[in-house]
C-alpha positions in Angstrom: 93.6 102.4 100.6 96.4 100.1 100.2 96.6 98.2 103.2 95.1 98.3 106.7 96.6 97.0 110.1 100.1 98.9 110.2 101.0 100.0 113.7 101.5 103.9 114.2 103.3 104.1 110.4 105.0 107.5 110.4 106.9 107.1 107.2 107.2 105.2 103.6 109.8 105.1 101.2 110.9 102.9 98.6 114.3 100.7 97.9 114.9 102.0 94.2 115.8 98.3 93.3 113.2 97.4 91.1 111.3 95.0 93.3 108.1 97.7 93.4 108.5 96.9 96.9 107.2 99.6 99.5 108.2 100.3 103.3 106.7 101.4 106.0 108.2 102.4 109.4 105.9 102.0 112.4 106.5 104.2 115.1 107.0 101.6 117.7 110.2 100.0 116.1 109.5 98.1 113.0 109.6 98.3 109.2 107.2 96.7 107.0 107.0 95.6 103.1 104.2 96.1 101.5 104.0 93.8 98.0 101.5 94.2 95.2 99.3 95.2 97.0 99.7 93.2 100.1 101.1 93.7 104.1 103.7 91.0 104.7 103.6 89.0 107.6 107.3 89.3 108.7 108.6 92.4 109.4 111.6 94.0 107.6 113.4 94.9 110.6 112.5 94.9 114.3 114.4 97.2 116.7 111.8 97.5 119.1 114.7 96.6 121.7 116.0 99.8 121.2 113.7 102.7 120.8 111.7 105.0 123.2 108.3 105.3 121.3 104.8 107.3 121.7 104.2 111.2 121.2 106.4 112.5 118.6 109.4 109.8 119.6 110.3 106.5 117.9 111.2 105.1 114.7 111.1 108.2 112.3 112.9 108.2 109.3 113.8 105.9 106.8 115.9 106.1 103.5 117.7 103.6 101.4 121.1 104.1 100.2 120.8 105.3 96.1 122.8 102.2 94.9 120.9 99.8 96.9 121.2 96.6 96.5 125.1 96.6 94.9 125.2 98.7 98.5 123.1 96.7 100.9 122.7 99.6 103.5 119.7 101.7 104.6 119.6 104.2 107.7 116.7 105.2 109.8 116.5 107.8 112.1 115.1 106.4 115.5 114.6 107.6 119.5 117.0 105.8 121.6 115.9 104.4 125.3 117.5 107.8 126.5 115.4 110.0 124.8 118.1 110.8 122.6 118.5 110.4 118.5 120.2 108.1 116.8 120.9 107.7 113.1 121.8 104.2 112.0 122.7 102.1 108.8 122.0 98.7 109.0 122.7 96.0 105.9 120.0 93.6 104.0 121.7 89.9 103.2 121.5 89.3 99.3 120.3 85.6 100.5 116.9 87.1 101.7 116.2 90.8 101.1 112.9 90.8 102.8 115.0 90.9 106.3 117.2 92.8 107.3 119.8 91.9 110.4 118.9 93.8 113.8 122.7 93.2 114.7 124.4 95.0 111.5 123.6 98.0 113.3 126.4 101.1 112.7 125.5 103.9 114.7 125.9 107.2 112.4 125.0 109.8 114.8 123.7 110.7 118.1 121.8 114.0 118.8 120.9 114.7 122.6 117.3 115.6 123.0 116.7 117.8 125.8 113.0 117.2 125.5 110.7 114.6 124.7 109.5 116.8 121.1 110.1 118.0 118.3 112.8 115.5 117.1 112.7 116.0 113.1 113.4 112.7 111.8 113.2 112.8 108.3 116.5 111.6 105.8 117.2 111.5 101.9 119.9 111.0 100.0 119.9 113.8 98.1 121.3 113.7 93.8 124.6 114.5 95.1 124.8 111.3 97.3 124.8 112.6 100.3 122.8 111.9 103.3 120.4 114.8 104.8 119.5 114.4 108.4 116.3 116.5 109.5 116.7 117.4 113.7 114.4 119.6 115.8 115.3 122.3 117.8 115.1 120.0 120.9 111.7 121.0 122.2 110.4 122.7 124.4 108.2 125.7 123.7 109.0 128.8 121.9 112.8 126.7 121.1 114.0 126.7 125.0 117.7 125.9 124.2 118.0 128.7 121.4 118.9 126.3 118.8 117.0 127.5 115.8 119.5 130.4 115.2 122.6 128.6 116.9 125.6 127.3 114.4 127.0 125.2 117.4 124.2 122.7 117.9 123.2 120.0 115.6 119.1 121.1 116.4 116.8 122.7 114.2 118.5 122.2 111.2 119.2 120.1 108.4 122.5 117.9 108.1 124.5 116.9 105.3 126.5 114.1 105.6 129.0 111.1 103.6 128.1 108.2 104.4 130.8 106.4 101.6 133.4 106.3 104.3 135.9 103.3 103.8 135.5 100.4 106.0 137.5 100.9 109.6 137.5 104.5 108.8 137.8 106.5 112.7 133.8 108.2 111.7 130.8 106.7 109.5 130.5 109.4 108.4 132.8 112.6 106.4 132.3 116.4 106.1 130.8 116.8 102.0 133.5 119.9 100.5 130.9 122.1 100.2 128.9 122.3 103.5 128.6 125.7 104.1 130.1 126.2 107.5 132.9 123.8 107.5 135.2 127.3 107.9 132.8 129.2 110.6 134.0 129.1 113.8 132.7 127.2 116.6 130.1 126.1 113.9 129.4 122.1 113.5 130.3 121.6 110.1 127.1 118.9 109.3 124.9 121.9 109.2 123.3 122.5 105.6 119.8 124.5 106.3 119.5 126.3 109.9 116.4 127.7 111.7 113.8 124.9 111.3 111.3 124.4 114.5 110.5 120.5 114.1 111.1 119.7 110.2 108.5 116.8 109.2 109.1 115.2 106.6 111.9 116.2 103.7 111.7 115.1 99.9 113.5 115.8 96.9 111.7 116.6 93.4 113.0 114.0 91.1 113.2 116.2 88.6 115.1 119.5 89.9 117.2 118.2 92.9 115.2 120.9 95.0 114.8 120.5 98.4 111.0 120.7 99.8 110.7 120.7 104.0 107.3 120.9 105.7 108.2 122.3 109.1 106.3 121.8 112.2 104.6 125.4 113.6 104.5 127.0 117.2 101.1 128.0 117.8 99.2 129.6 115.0 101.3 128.9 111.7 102.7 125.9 109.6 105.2 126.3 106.8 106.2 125.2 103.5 109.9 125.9 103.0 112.0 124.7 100.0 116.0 125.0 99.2 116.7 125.2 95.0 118.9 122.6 94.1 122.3 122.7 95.6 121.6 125.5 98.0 122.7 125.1 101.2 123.8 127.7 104.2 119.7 128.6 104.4 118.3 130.2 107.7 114.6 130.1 107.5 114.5 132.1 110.6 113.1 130.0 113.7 112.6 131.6 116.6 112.9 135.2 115.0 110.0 134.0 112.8 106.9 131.3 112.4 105.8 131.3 109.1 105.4 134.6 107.6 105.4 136.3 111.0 106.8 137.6 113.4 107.7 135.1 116.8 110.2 136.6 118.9 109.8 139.2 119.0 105.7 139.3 118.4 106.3 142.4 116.2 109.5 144.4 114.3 111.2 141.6 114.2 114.6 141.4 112.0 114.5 139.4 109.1 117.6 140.4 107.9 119.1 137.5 105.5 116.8 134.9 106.7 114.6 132.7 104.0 111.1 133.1 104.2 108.5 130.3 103.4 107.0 129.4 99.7 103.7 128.7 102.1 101.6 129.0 105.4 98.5 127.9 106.7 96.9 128.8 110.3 96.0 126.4 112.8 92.2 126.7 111.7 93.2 124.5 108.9 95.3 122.2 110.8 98.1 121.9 113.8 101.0 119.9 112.4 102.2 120.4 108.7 102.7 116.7 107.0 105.5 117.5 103.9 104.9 115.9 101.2 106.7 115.2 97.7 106.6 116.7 94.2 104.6 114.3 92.0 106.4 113.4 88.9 104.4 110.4 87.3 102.9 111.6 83.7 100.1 109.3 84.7 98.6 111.1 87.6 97.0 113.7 85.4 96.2 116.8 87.5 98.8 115.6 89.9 101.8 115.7 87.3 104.2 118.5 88.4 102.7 119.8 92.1 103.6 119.4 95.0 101.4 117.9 97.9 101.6 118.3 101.1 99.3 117.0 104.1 98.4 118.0 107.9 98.5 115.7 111.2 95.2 116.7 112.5 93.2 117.6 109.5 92.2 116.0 106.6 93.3 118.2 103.9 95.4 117.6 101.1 97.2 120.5 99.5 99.4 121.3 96.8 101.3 123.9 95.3 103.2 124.7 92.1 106.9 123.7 92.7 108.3 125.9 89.9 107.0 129.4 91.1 109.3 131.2 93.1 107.8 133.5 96.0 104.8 133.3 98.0 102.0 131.0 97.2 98.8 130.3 99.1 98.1 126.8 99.4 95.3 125.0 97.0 93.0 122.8 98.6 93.3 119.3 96.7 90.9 117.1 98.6 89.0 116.3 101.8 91.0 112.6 102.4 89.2 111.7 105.6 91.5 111.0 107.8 94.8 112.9 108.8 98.2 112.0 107.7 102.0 111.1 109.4 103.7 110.8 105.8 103.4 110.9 102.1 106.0 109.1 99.8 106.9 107.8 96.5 106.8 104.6 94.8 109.7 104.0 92.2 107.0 104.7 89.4 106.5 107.5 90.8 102.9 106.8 92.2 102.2 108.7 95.4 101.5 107.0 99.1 100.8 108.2 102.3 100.5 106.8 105.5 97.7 107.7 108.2 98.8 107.4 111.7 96.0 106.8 113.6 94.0 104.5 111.0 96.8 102.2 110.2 96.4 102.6 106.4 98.8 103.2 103.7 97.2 105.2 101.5 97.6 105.9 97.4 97.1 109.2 96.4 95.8 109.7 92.5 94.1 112.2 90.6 90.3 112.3 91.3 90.5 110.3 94.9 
């Protein structure tokens, strides 16, 4: 353990500005820096104010823009009072860079959430700049509104975004060239991956630009799914599929171009897949080269082999103790995750 006393951390990430500084986002509305080792006292940024927290709402997502500082912005992913979500950029003042300014808010986008679940809430920059945007399919059970296979929402899918719009510009955001339904009709043009239940978590390997998405199972499965490197235009297959199986319908159904997971695991392992990251620190051994991957309700630690293409089954790391709600990176490299209901940020090394 790291530190102790965080309040409902759901996600930690990293500033990429050599200050080995680490954040944590607490569900309820705040961000937090953790320093050598220990919790600061003054919050990063507090925008309680603004967000509808508890269950699977709140402050979700958190990712720093990849030339921060010379670009002082960062963008979380948060629940607004409405029940709706909100992506926003906010700036950090050169003067102090341990706070951030509550009023430099630019909203980026707003999803309405039909329900009070399955809201996604992960973002990355990916190596081509652009911002990805991880949204559930709205809630529900069984995806009520239909969204998983839909090209006209913005639910159950993963966006792709430019944020490096100039100043005054009409949107904060533009459409990247190669999105892969800018010319499909009546499809939104943000959409990079489709047919994701409640995606948890997104990370990219360091090394290969892939793209690795725990998403978030019905009843009976959790999934590992992963797009190679520049792939977009993906339809991993929610509601026709959960996990390897058939959904709707419970049997024949047609999985005609859809993208079928690198993993499962049944709910008699866990209830609520935690993605994870590929590790890519020479010094964690063991832990070099895999990627790991975590549940919400168990306390198992997984990994799998990031270069093997097709089916895996998962490999039981460790027994941690406690469940998780995120696992991140240092900029060394060094593995965290956060556990929800103990407060803790966690390091993750070979032979803990």
């Amino acid at each position: 353990m790291v530190v102790s006393g965080l309040d409902a951390p759901v996600e930690v990430a990293n500033a990429g500005d050599g200050t080995g500084r680490i954040f944590v986002a607490e569900r309820p509305g705040r961000i937090r820096i953790v320093r050598d080792g220990q919790l600061v006292g003054r919050p990063f940024l507090d925008i309680t104010d603004r967000i509808s927290s508890g269950g699977e709402r709140g402050l979700l997502g958190l990712a720093f823009h990849p030339d921060f500082p010379a670009d002082p912005r960062f963008f979380v992913d948060y629940t607004d009072r409405a029940g709706n979500t909100v992506v926003a950029q906010y700036a950090v003042p050169a003067a102090d860079p341990d706070t951030a300014d509550p009023d430099s808010e630019t909203v980026v986008l707003r999803v309405p959430q039909p329900f009070g679940n399955h809201n996604g809430g992960a973002l990355g920059f990916g190596p081509d700049g652009f911002l990805y945007v991880a949204t559930g399919d709205g809630g529900g059970g069984g995806d009520a509104q239909g969204s998983g296979r839909s090209l006209g929402t913005l639910l159950a899918k993963v966006l792709r975004v430019d944020v490096n719009v100039a100043p005054g510009s009409a949107s904060p955001y533009s459409i990247p060239p190669g999105n892969p339904f800018i010319d499909v009709a009546d499809a939104r043009p943000e959409i990079w991956l489709t047919g994701l239940r409640n995606p948890w978590r997104l990370r990219f390997d360091r090394e290969t630009g892939d793209l690795w998405i725990g998403d978030v199972g019905q009843g009976a499965w959790e999934e590992i799914d992963v797009a190679r490197s520049g792939q977009g235009g993906l339809d991993y297959g929610w509601n026709t599929m959960e996990g390897f199986h058939c959904f709707s319908p419970a049997e024949n159904c047609d999985q005609t171009g859809l993208t079928l997971p690198v993993a499962e695991y049944g709910h008699d392992q866990g209830c609520a897949v935690i993605g994870g990251v590929v590790g890519r620190d020479p010094g964690q051994g063991s832990l070099d080269g895999k990627y790991l991957f975590g549940d919400g309700c168990s306390d198992n630690l997984w990994t799998l082999d990031p270069s093997l293409d097709g089916r895996q089954e998962p490999v039981l790391l460790l027994r941690l103790g406690r469940s998780l709600s995120s696992i991140g990176e240092g900029e060394d490299g060094t593995v965290y995750a956060t556990s929800l209901g103990n407060g803790e940020l966690l390091r993750i090394a070979a032979g803990s």
